[in-house]
Kinemage of the C-alpha trace (Angstrom):
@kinemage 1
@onewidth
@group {chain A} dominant
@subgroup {mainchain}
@vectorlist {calphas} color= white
{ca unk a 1} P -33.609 56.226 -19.866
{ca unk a 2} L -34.239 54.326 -16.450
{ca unk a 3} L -35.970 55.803 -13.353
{ca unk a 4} L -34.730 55.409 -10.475
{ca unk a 5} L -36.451 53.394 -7.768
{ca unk a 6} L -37.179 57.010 -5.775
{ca unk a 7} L -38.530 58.782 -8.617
{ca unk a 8} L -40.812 55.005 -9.882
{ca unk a 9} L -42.426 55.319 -6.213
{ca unk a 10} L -43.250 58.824 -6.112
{ca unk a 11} L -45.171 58.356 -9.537
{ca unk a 12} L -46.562 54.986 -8.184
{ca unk a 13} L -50.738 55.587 -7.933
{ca unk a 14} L -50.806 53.399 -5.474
{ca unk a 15} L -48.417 55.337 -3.496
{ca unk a 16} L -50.086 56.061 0.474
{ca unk a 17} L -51.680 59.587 0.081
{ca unk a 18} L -51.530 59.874 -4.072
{ca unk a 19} L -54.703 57.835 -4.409
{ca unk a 20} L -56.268 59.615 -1.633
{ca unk a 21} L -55.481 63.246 -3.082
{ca unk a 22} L -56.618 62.120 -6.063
{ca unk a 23} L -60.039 61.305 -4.742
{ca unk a 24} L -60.463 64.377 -3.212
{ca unk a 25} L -59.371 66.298 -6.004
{ca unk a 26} L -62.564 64.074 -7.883
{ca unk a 27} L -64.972 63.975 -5.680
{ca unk a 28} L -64.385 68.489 -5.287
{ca unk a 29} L -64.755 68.706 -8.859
{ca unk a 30} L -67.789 66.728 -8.726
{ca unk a 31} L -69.499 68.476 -6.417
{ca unk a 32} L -68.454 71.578 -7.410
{ca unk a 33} L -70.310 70.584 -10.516
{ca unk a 34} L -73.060 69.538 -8.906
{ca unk a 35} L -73.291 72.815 -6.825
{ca unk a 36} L -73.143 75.022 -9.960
{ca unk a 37} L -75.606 73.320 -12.097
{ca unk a 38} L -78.528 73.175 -8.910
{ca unk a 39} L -77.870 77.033 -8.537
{ca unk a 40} L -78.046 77.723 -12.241
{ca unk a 41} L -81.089 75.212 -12.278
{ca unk a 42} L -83.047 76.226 -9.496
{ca unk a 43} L -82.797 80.233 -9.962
{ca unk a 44} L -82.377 81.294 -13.675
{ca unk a 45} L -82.052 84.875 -14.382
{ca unk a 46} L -84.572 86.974 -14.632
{ca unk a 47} L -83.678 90.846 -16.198
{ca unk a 48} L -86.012 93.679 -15.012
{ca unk a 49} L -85.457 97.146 -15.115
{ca unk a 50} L -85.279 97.257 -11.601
{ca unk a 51} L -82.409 95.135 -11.320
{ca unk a 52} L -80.311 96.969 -13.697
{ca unk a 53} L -80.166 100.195 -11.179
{ca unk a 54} L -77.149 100.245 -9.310
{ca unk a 55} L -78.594 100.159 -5.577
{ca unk a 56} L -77.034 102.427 -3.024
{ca unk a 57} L -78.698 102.099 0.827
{ca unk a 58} L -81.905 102.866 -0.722
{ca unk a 59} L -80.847 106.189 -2.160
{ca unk a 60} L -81.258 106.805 -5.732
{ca unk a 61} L -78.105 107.821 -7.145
{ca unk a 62} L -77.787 111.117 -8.909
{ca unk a 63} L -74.541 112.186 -10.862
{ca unk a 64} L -71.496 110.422 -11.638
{ca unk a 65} L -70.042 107.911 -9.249
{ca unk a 66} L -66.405 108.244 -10.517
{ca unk a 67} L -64.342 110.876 -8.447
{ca unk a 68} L -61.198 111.971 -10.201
{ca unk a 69} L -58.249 111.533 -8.288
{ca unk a 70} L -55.707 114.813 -8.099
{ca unk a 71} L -52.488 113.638 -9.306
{ca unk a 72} L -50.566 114.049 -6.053
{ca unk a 73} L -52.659 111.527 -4.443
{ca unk a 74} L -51.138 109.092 -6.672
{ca unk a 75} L -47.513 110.275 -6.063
{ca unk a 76} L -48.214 110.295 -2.359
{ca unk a 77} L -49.089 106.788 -3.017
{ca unk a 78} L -46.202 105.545 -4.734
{ca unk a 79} L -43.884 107.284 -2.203
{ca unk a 80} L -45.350 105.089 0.379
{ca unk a 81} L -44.834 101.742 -1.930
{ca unk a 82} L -41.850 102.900 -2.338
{ca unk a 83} L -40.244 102.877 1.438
{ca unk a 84} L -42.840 100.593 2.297
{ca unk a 85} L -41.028 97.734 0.126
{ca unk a 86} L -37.260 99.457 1.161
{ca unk a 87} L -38.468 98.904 4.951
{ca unk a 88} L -39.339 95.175 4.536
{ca unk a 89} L -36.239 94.358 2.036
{ca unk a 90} L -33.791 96.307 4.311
{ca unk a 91} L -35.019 95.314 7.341
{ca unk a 92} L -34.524 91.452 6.067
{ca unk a 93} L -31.318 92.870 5.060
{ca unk a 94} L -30.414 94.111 8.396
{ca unk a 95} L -31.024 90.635 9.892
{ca unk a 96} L -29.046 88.991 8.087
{ca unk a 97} L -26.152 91.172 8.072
{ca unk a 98} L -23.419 88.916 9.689
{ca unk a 99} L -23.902 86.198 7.263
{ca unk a 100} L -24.224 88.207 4.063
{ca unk a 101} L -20.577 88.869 1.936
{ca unk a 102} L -19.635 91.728 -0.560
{ca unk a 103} L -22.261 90.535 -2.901
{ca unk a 104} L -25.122 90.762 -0.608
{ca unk a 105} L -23.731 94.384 0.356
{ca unk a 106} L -23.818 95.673 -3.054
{ca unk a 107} L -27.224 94.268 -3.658
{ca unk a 108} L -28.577 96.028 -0.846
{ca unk a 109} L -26.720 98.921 -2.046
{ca unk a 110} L -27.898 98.765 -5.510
{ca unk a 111} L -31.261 98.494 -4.036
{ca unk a 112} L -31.427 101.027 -1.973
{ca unk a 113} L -29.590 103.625 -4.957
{ca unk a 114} L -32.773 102.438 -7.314
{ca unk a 115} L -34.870 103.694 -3.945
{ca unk a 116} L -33.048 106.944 -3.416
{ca unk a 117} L -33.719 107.483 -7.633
{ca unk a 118} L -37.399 107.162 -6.904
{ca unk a 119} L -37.733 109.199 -4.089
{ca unk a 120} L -35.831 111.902 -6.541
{ca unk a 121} L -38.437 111.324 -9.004
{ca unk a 122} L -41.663 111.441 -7.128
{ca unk a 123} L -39.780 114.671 -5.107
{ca unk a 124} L -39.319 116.160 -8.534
{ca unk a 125} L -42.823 115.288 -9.837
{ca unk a 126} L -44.447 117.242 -6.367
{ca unk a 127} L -45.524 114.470 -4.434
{ca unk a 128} L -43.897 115.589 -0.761
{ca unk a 129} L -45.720 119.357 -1.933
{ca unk a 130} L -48.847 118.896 0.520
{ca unk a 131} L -50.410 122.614 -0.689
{ca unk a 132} L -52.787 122.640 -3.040
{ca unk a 133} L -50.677 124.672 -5.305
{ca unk a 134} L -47.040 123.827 -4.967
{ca unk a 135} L -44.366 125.934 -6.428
{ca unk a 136} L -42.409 124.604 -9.263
């Protein structure tokens, strides 16, 4: 198998800017290293109970901190994914209209049919229902 004489210089070491990079790339390791072991070295871990609190502005925390969700806030969420992706990916689309041919059109138009199927589903599911019980 022979390299050609392209390919031999861009694996050359000696190659301007490979032996540089790869200097850098030592000497960040190194003292990243370096860095690590002084913190680790100079200020070991110490438990106490007092660190173990979870600290909130100086306010003891009472209760549970997890707040459950309602489910329409989720499919409120995904319906803004949703045409938040179809308004970058058409609007490329739209761009580059004159240049595209038949296949870009039914891309876009496959695309934007797997779109209208989601809005359907998250419509379905309640997510445009914005009263706080919607009628099924």
């Amino acid at each position: 198998m022979e390299i050609t004489q392209s390919a031999a210089s861009a694996l050359n070491f000696w190659e301007p800017g490979a032996l540089s990079l790869a200097v850098y790339g030592a000497l960040l390791v190194a003292v990243m290293g370096v860095i690590l072991f002084l913190s680790a070295w100079l200020n070991p871990t110490k438990k106490s109970p007092n660190k173990d609190i979870p600290y909130e502005c100086g306010i003891t925390p009472t209760g549970q901190a997890r707040f459950q969700y309602p489910t329409p806030f989720y499919l409120v969420a995904a319906f803004f994914l949703i045409f938040d992706v179809e308004a970058v990916y058409v609007f490329t689309w739209a761009v580059s209209f004159t240049r595209l041919t038949w296949t870009g059109w039914l891309q876009i138009s496959f695309f934007i049919a797997v779109l209208f199927l989601s809005l359907v589903y998250v419509w379905r599911k309640g997510g445009l229902e914005w009263s706080a019980n919607p009628m099924r």
